[in-house]
C-alpha positions as CSV (number, residue, x, y, z in Angstrom):
1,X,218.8,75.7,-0.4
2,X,217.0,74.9,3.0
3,X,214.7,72.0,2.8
4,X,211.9,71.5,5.3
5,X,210.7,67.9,5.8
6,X,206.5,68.7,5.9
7,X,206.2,65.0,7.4
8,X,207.8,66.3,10.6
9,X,206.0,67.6,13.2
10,X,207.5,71.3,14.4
11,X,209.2,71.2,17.6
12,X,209.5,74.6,19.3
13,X,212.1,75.4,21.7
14,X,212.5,78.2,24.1
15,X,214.9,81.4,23.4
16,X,216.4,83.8,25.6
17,X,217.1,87.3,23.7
18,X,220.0,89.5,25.7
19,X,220.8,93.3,24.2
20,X,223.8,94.0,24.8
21,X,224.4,97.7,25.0
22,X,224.7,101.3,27.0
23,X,222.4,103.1,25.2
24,X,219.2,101.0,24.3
25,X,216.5,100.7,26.6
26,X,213.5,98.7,25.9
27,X,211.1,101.5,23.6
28,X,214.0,101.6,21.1
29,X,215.5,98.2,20.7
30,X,215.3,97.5,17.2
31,X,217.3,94.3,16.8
32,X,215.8,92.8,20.2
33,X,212.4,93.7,18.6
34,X,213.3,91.9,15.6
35,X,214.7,88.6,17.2
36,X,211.7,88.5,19.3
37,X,209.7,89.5,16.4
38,X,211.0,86.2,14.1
39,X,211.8,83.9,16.4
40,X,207.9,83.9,18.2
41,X,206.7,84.0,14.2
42,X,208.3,81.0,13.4
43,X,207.0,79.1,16.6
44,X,209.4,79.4,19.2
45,X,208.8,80.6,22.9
46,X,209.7,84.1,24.4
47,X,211.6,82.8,27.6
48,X,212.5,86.1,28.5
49,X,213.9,89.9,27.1
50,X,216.4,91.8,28.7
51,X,219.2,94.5,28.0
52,X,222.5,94.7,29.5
53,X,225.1,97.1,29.6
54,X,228.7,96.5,27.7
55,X,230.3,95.2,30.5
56,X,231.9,91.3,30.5
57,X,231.1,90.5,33.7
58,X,227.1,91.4,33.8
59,X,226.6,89.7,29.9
60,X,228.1,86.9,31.7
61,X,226.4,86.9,34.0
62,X,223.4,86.8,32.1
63,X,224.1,84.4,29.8
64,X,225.1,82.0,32.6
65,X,221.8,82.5,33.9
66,X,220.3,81.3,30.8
67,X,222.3,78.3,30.1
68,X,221.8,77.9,33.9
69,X,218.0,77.7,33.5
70,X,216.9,74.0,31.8
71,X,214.2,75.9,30.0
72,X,215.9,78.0,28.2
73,X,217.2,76.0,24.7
74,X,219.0,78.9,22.8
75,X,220.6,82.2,24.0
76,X,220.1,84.9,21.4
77,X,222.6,88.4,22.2
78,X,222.8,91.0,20.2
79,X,225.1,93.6,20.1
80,X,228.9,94.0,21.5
81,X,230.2,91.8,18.4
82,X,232.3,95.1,17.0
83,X,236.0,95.7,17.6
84,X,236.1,98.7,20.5
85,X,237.2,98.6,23.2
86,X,233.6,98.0,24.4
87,X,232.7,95.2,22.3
88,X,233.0,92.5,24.7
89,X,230.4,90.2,24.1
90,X,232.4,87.8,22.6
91,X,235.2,87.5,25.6
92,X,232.0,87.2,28.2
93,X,230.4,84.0,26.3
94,X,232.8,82.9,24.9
95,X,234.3,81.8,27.9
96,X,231.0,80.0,29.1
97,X,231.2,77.7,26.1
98,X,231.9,73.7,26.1
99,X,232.3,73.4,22.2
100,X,232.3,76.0,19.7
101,X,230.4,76.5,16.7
102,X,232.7,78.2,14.4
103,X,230.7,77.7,11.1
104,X,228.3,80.2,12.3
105,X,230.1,83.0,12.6
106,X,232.2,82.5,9.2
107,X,229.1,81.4,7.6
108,X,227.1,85.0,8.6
109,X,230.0,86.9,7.8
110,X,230.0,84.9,4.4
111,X,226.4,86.3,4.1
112,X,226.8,89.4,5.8
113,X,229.9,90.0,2.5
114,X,226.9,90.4,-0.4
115,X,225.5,93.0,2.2
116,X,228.2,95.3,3.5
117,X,231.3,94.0,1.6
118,X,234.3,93.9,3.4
119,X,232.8,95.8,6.5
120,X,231.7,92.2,7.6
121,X,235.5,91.5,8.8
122,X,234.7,94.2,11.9
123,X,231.8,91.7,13.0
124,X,232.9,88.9,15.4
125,X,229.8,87.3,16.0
126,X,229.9,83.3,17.2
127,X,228.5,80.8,18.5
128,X,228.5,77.6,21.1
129,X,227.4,75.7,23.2
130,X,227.2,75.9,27.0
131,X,226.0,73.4,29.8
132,X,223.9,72.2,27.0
133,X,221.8,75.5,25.5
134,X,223.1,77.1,22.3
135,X,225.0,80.5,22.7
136,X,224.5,82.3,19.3
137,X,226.3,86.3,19.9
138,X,225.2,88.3,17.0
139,X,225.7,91.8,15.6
140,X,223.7,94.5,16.8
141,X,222.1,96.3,14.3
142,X,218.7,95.3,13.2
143,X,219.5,94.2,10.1
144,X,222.1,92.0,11.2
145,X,219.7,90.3,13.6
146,X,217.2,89.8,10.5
147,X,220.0,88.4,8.2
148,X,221.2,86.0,10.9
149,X,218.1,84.5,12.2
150,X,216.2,84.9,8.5
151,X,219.3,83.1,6.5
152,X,220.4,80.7,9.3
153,X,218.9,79.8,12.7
154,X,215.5,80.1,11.3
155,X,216.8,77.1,9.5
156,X,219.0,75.4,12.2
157,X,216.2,75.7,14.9
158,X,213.7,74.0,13.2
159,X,213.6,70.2,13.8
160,X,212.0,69.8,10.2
161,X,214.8,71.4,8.1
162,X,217.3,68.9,6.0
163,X,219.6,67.3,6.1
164,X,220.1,68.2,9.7
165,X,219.3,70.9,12.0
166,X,221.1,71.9,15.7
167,X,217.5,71.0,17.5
168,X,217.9,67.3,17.1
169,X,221.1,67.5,18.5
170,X,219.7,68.9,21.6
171,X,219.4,66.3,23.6
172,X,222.6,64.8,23.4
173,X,224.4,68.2,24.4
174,X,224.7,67.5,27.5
175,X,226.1,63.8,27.3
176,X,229.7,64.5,28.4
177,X,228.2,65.7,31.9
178,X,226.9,62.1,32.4
């Protein structure tokens, strides 16, 4: 069970939040509306809130833009994680990332299982990291988005949760460019 260390001061970082889709456009973007909704509840910063279409080479460019910016700490997408042929999320950030963070996507899936059973194997949400900003490329229904950011990075982006937490590893992301 998540532990939060009270004696630590919160440390808020900045999140990016990228739709990824061909039908959504701002009034009806549920899950965007509920990353944005959780992740400025819990104390984090808005960087910015956009929607791209399910094409590889603009959610690349996207992301690269993000993990280009040294403001932006975390890359949120949602949407594009599925298994047709227009699910491409994956392939476009997938190729931006340095290390990967495998434990997150068989860790939602995991979680995701008590939800939808074995639906969760069409979802191929991950993670990484990229010129030093975490990547996380979730599911795009709303209640994905909740169950991700409610059972695990509301956890793993708070510098106050035990044993560790991917915030304190932040600033040594970027050691191997030294």
């Amino acid at each position: 069970m998540p532990k939060i260390d009270e004696s630590r001061p919160f440390l808020p970082v900045t999140i990016a939040v990228v739709t990824v889709s061909d039908t959504r456009v701002a009034a009806d973007d549920r899950s965007g509306d509920a990353l944005v909704e959780r992740l400025t509840g819990a104390g984090h910063r808005l960087a910015s809130r956009s929607i791209v279409k399910d094409d590889l080479a603009a959610i690349r460019a996207r992301v690269q833009a993000h993990i280009a910016d040294p403001e932006v700490d975390v890359v949120l997408t949602t949407g594009g994680t599925g298994v047709t042929g227009r699910d491409v999320t994956p392939e476009a950030v997938e190729a931006l990332f340095e290390k990967t963070i495998p434990g997150f996507g068989e860790l939602f899936r995991s979680l995701s299982y008590a939800k939808v059973g074995t639906s969760t194997i069409q979802s191929r949400a991950t993670a990484g990291v990229a010129n030093g900003t975490y990547v996380f490329a979730l599911p795009g229904s709303p209640s994905a988005c909740r169950d991700a950011w409610d059972d695990i990075l509301v956890w793993q982006l708070d510098n106050r949760h035990r044993p560790c937490n991917l915030v304190e590893l932040m600033p040594r992301l970027r050691e191997h460019q030294r």
